[in-house]
KOLLUMNU-679702 format. One record per residue (C-alpha): residue number from 1; y, z, x. Coordinates in Angstrom, 3 decimals, m for minus. Layout:
residues N
pos_Y_Z_X
NUM_Y_Z_X
...
***
This chain:
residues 216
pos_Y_Z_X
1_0.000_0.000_0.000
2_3.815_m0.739_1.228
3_5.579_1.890_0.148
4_8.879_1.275_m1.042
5_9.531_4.218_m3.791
6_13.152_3.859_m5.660
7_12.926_5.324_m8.581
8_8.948_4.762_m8.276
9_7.672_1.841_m6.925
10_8.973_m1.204_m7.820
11_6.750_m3.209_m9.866
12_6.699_m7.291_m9.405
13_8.279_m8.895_m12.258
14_6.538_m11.677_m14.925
15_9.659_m13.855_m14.393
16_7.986_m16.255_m17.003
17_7.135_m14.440_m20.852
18_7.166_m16.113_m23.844
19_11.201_m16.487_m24.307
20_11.288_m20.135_m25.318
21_14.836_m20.452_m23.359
22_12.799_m19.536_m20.040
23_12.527_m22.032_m17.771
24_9.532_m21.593_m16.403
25_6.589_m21.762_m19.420
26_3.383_m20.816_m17.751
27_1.075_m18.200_m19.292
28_m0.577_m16.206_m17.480
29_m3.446_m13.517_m17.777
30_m3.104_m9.867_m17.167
31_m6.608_m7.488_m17.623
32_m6.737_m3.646_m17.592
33_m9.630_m1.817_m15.978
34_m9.982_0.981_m13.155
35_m9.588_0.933_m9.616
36_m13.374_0.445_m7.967
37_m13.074_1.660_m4.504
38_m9.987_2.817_m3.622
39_m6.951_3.646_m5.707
40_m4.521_0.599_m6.037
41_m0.684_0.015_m6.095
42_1.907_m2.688_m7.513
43_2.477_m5.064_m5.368
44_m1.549_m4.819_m3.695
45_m3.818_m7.794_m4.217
46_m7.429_m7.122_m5.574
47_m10.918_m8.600_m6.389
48_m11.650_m8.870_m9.949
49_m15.521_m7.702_m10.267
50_m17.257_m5.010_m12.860
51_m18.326_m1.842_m13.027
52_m19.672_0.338_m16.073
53_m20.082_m2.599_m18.326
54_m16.190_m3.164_m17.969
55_m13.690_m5.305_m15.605
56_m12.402_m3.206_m12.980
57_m10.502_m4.299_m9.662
58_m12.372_m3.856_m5.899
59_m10.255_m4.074_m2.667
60_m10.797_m6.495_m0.297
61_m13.976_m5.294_1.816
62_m12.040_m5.218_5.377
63_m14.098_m4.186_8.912
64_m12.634_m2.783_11.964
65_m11.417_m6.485_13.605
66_m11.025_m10.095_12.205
67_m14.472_m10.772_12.609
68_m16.068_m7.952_11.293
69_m13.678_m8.421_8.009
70_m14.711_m11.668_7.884
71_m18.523_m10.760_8.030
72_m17.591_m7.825_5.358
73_m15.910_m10.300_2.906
74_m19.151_m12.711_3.548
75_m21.374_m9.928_2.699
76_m19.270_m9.058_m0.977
77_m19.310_m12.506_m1.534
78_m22.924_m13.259_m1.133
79_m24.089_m9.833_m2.893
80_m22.689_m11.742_m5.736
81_m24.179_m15.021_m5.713
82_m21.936_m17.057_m3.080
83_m23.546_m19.124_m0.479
84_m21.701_m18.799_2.798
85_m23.051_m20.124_6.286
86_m20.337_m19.590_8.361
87_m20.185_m16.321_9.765
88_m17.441_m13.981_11.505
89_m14.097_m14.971_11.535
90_m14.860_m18.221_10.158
91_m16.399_m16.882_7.036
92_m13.075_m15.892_5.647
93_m11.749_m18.644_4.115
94_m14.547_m19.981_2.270
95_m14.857_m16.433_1.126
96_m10.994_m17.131_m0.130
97_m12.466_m20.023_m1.636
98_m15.054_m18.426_m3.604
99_m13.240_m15.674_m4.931
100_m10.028_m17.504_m5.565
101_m10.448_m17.146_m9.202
102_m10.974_m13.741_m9.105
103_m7.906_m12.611_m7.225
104_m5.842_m10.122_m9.179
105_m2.117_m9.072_m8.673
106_m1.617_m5.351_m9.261
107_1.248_m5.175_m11.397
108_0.746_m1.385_m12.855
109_m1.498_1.060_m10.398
110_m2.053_4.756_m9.466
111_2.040_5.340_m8.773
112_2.647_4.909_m12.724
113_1.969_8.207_m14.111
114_0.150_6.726_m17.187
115_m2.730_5.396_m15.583
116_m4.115_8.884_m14.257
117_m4.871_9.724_m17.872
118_m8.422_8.497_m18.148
119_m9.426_9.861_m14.311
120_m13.259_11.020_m13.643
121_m14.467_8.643_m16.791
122_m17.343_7.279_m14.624
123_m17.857_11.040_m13.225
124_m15.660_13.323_m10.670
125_m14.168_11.130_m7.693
126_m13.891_7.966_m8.986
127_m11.010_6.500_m10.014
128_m10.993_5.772_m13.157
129_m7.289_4.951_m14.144
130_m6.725_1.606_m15.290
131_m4.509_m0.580_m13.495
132_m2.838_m3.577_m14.968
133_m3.509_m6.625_m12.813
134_m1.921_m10.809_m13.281
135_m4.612_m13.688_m12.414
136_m3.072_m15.832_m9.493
137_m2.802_m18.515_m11.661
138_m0.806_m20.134_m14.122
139_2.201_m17.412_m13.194
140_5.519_m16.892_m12.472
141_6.266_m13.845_m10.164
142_9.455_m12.446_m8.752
143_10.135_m9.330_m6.272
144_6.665_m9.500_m4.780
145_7.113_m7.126_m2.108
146_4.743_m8.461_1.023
147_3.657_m7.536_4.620
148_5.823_m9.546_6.367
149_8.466_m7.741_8.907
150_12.050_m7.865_7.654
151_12.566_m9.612_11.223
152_10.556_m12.299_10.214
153_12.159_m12.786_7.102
154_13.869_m16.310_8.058
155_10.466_m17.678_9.219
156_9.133_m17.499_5.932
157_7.818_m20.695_4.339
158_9.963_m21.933_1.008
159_7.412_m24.306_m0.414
160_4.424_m22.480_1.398
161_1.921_m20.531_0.423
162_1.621_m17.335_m0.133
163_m1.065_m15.619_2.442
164_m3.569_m12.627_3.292
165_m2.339_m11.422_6.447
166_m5.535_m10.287_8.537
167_m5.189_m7.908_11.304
168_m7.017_m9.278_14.249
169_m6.916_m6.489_15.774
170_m7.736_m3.672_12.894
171_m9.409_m5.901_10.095
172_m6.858_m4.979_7.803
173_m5.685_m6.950_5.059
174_m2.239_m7.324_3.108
175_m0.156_m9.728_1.259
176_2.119_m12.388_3.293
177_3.746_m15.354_3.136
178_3.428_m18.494_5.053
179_5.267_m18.550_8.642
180_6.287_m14.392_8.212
181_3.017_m13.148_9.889
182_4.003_m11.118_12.991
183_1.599_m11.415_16.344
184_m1.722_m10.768_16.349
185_m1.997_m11.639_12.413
186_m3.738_m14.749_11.107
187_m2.461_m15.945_8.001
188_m5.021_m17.663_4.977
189_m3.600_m19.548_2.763
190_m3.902_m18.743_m1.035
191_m4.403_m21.870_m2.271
192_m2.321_m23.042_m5.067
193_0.343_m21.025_m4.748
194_4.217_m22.104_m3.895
195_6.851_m19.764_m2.632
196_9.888_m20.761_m4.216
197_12.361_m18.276_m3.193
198_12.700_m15.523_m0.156
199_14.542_m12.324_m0.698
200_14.597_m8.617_0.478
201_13.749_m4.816_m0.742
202_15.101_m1.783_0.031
203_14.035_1.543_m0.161
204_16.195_5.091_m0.849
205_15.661_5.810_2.655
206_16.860_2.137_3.834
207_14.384_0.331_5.197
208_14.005_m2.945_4.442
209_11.065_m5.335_3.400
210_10.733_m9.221_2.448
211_9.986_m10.012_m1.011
212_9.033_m13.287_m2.389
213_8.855_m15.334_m5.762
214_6.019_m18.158_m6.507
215_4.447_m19.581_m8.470
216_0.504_m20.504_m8.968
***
């Protein structure tokens, strides 16, 4: 999570709705259902996948360096009927590929004090709060706060795409934008996806972080 409390976090905004004076008309899909692994924020990017009989929302499976989270997203993506030869490193963007229609945005997580109400459903430490989450796809999104550093903000793309931003050193992954990636970061392309604008965030205590608007 990039934590950039005002007020609470800041939660991306549905720039398109169904005002027929918007111009921007693309629906787009937004499913309730609890955090799987880990507790999620606005702003993260998830996995849709089930759990109890319901739709809940996993976190990308990361390992300790880019080739071990490449071998962990080829193993969550295999447990689940994917066919993936490549392995390492390599395996990550046909993993992308394969679960491209299953990537969630969180819009409404664990910071908004309604979704705690339903904690411990499934039993005592697991987080049961349901998140609100938009399909990356047929969406208009403003104030999408990402990973990339503020000093980067004038590298980033207009017209790209936005990006997972994988650690090569740690594994770790986060939301990015195309050209904004810092060193020792490789960027994957989410495919379908256009930035359209580049802005900034900041927080009560001043710091500032690169937001983005796009469309999918």
């Amino acid at each position: 999570m990039i934590d950039v409390k005002k007020m609470g976090l800041s939660k991306p905004e549905v720039a398109r709705g169904i005002d027929p004076h918007k111009p921007y008309r693309q629906s787009c899909l937004s499913i309730d259902g609890p955090a799987i692994s880990d507790a999620l924020y606005a702003h993260d990017i998830a996995i849709l996948d089930a759990v109890g009989g319901m739709p809940g929302f996993e976190v990308f499976p990361v390992g300790t360096d880019l080739a071990t989270t490449g071998t962990a997203l080829k193993e969550f993506c295999t447990d689940r009927g994917a066919t993936i030869v490549e392995t390492g490193a390599n395996a990550i963007e046909p993993a992308l590929v394969y679960l491209r229609d299953r990537l969630f945005l969180i819009w409404g997580g664990t910071e908004e004090t309604e979704m705690g109400l339903i904690d411990n459903t499934f039993g005592p430490g697991f987080d049961a709060s349901n998140d609100a989450g938009l399909k990356l796809k047929d969406l208009y999104i403003t104030g999408l706060v990402t990973d990339v550093p503020y000093a980067n903000k004038d590298d980033v793309i207009e017209g790209g795409c936005l990006c997972l931003f994988v650690n090569d050193t740690t594994g770790a992954i986060s939301v990015g934008a195309a050209g904004g990636s810092d060193d020792g970061v490789t960027e994957y392309a989410i495919t379908g996806t256009t930035i359209i604008n580049v802005g900034e965030y900041e927080d009560n205590a001043g710091d500032k972080y690169v937001t983005v608007d796009f469309v999918c």
